[in-house]
C-alpha positions as CSV (number, residue, x, y, z in Angstrom):
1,X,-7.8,-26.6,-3.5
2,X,-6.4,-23.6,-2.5
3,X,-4.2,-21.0,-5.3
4,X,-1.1,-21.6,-3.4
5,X,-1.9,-25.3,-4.3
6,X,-3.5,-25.1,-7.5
7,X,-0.3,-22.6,-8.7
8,X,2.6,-26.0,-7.3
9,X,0.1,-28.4,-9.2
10,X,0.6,-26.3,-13.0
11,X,4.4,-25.9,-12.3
12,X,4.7,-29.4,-11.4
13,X,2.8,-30.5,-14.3
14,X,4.8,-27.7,-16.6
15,X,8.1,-29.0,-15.5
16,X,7.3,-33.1,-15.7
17,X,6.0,-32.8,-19.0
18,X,9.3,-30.7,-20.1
19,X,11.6,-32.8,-18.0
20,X,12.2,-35.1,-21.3
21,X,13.5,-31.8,-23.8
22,X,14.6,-29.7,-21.0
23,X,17.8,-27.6,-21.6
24,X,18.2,-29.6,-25.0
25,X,17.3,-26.8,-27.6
26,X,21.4,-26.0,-28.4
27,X,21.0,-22.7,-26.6
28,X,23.5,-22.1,-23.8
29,X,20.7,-21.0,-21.6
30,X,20.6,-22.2,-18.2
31,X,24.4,-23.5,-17.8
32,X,26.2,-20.2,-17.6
33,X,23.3,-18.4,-15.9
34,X,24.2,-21.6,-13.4
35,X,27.7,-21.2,-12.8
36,X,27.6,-17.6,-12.3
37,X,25.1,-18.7,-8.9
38,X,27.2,-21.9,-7.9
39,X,30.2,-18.7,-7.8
40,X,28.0,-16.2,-6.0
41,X,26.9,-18.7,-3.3
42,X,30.2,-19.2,-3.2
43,X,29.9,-23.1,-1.7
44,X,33.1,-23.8,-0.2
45,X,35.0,-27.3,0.4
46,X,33.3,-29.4,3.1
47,X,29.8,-27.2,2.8
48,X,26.5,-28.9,2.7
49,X,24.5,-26.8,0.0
50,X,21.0,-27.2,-0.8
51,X,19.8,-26.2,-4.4
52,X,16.7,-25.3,-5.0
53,X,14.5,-25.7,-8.4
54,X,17.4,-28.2,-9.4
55,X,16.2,-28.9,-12.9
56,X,18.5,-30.5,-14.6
57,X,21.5,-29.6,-12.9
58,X,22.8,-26.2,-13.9
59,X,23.8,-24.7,-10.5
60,X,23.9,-27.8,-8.3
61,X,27.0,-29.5,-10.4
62,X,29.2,-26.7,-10.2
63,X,28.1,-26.5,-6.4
64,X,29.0,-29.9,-5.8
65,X,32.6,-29.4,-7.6
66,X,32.9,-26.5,-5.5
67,X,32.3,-28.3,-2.2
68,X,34.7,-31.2,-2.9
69,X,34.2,-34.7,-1.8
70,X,33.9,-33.5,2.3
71,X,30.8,-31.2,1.2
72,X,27.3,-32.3,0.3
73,X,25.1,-31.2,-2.0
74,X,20.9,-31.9,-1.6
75,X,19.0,-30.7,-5.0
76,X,15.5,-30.3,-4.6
77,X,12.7,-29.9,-7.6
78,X,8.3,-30.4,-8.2
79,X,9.0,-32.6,-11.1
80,X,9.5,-36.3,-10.4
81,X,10.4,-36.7,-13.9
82,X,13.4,-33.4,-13.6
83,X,14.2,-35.5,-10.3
84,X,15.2,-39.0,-12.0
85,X,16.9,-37.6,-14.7
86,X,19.4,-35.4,-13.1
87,X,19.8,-38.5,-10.3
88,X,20.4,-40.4,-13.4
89,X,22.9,-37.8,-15.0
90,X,24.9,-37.8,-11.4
91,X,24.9,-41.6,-11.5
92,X,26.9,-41.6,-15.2
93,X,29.3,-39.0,-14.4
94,X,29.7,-40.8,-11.1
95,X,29.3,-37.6,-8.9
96,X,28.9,-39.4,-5.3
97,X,28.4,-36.1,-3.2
98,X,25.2,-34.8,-4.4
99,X,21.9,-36.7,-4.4
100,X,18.5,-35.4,-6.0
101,X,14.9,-35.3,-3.9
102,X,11.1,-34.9,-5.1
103,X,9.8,-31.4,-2.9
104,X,8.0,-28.2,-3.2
105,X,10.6,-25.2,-2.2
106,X,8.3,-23.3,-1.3
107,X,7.7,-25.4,1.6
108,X,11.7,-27.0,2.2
109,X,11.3,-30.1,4.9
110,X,14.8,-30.1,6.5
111,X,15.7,-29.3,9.6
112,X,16.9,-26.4,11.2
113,X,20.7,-25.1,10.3
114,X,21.4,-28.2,7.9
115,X,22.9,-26.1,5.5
116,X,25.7,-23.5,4.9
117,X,24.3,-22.5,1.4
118,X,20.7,-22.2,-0.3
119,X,21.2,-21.4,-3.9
120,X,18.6,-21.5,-6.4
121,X,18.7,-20.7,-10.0
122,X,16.1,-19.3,-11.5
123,X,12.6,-20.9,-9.3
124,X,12.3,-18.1,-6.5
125,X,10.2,-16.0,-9.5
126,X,7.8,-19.5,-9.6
127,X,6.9,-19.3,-6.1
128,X,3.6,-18.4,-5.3
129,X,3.7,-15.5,-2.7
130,X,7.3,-15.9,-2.8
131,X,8.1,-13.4,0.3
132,X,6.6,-15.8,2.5
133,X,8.2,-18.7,1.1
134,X,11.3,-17.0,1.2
135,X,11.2,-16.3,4.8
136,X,10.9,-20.4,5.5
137,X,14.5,-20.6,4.4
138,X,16.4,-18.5,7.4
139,X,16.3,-21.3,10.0
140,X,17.8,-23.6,7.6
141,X,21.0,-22.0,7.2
142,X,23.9,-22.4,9.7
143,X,24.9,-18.9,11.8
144,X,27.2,-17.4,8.8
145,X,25.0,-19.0,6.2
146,X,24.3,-17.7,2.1
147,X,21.4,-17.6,0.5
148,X,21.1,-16.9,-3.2
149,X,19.0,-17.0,-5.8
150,X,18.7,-15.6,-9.2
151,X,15.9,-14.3,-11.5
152,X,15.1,-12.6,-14.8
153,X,14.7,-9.0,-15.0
154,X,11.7,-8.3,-16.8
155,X,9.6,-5.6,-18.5
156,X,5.6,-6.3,-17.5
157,X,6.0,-9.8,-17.1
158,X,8.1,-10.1,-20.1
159,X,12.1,-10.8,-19.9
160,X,14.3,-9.6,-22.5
161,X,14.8,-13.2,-23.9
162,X,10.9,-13.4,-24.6
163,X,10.0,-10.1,-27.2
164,X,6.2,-8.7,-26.9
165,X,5.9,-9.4,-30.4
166,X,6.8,-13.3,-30.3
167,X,5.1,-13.3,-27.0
168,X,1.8,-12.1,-28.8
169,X,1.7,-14.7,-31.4
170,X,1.5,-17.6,-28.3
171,X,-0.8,-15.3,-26.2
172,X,-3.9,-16.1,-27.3
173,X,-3.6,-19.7,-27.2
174,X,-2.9,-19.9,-23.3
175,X,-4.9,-22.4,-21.6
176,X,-7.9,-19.8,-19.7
177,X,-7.4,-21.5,-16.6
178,X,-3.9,-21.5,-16.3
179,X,-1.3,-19.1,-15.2
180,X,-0.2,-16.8,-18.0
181,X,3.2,-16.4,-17.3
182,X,2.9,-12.6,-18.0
183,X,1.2,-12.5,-14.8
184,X,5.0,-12.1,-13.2
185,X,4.7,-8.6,-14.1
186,X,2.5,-8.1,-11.4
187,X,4.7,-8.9,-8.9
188,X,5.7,-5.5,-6.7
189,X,8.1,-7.0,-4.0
190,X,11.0,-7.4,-6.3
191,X,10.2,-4.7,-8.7
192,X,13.5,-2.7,-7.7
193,X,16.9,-4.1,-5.6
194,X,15.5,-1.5,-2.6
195,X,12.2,-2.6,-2.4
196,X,14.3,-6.3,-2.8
197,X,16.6,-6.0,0.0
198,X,13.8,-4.3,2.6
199,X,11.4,-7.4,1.9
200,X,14.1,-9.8,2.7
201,X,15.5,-7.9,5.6
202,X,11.6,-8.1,7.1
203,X,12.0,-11.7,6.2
204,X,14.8,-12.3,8.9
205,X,17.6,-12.2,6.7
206,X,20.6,-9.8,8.1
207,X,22.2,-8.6,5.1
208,X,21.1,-8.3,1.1
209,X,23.1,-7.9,-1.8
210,X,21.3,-7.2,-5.4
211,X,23.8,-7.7,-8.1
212,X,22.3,-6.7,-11.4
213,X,23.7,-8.4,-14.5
214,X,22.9,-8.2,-18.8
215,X,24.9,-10.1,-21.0
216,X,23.7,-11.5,-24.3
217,X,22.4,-15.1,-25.6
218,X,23.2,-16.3,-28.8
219,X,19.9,-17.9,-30.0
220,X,21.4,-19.0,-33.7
221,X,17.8,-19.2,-35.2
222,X,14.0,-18.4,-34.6
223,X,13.8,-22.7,-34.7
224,X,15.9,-23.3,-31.9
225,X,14.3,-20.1,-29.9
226,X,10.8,-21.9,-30.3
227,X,13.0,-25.3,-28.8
228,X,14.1,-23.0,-25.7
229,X,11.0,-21.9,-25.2
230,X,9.6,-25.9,-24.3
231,X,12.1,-25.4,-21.5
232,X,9.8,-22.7,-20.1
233,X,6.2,-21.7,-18.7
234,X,6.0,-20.8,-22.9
235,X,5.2,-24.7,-23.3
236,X,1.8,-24.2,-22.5
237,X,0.5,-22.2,-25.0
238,X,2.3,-24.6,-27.6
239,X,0.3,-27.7,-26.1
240,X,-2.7,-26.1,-26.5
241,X,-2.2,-25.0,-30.2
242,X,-4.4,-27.3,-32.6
243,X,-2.3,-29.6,-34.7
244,X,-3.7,-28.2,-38.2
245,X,-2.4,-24.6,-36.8
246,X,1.1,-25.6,-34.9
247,X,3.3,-25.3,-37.9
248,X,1.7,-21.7,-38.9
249,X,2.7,-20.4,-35.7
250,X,5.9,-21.9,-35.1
251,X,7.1,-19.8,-38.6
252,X,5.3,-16.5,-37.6
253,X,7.0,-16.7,-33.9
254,X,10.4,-18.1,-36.1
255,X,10.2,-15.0,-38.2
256,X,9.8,-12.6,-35.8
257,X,12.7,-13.7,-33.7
258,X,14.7,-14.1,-37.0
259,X,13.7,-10.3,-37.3
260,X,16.9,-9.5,-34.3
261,X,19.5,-10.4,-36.4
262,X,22.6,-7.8,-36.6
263,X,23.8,-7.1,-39.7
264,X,26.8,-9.6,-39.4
265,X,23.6,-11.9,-39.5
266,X,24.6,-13.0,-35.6
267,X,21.2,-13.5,-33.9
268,X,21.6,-12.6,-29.7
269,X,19.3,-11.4,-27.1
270,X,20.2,-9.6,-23.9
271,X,19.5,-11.3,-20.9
272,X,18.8,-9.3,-17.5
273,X,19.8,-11.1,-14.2
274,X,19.5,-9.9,-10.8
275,X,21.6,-12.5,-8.4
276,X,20.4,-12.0,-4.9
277,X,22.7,-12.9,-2.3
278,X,21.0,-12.9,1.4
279,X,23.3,-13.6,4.6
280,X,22.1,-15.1,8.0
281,X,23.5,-13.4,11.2
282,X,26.7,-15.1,13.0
């Protein structure tokens, strides 16, 4: 099995076995982040849109509201689990103009110029040699087409949302032959929006727009931040944690996130986004 392969089969697996708690820890995480891409794709009535790394929904229902019943929305995710509960979520709110299918983005089957928009929240920084992955997604867009994607701005590997020190008490328990998720930070492609823009520009896309963004997250306690995390690559160290130690470490990681609160006692985190927005030629 190759690395490319071997890296799809741990997210998959990360992602299925999330799928049941995802997005359910009372944080306002991923929705916001969401509609803040759905606006910057900027979708528009009659537009087929294809989302990729759908999860459980975040950016692909505000697409499909933008696009209106004429428009189309096609979500892609790994996780068959993440897949038949959002199709399940679209069936109760009865939203008829999206549909959800099982499929690795970095390798999109579709064929060429089927969409007008690619959006994805939050998965281009899960790719494996994401450049090349990235440059698959050109011929699928329409002349005119949008491309965008966001990310967290991080610090070594680290984004703001995850502190070194809370990050160090789950360190150690990382499986060994796994991905630590850490190893983000040595990514070099994306470290800046220059070096950003010229790898996407090599990539075949015409024009690139970095939009840098920080806003804050209200995380109400150090429980519900050690929820979030299951939402996340974090879940692996958890799931390797022996039972007799679990409860120790879930106060030592509570207690150090309880440590941020202001002195009106609000406990928030800054959160850095960069929104990428990539056009195709006319």
């Amino acid at each position: 099995m190759s690395a490319e392969d071997r890296h799809v089969q741990v997210i998959t697996r990360v992602f299925d076995e999330a799928a049941s708690e995802f997005d359910a820890s009372g944080i306002d995480f991923f929705t916001p982040f969401g509609e803040r891409l759905a606006d910057l794709a900027d979708g528009r009535d009659g537009d087929r849109v294809l989302d990729v790394g759908c999860g459980m929904g975040s950016s692909l229902l505000p697409a499909a509201a933008r696009v209106g019943p004429g428009g189309f929305v096609t979500g892609i995710d790994l996780s068959p689990a993440m897949v038949r509960r959002l199709s399940e979520l679209l069936a109760r709110r009865g939203v008829t103009n999206a549909r959800v299918l099982q499929m690795d983005g970095t390798r999109p089957e579709f064929p060429e110029c089927s969409f007008e928009v690619v959006q994805a929240g939050f998965s281009v920084m899960h790719f494996s040699s994401a450049p090349d992955c990235l440059a698959r997604y050109p011929r699928l867009l329409r002349p005119g087409g949008r491309f965008c994607y966001s990310e967290l701005v991080d610090d070594d590997g680290l984004p703001d949302l995850v502190p070194r020190d809370a990050f160090a008490e789950l360190e150690p328990f990382f499986p060994r032959d796994l991905p630590n998720p850490r190893e983000r930070g040595a990514a070099t492609w994306n470290r800046t929006p220059q070096s950003t823009v010229a790898v996407l520009r090599e990539r075949g896309f015409a024009r690139v727009t970095v939009i840098d963004e920080t806003s804050e997250v209200d995380i109400v306690s150090g429980s519900r931040w050690n929820a979030w995390t299951m939402s996340t690559g974090l879940r692996q160290a958890w799931a390797n944690i022996p039972v007799g130690e679990l409860g120790e470490v879930r106060a030592r990681t509570a207690r150090v996130i309880e440590r941020r609160r202001d002195a009106r006692g609000r406990l928030a985190l800054p959160v850095r986004v960069r929104y990428v927005l990539c056009e195709t030629g006319e």
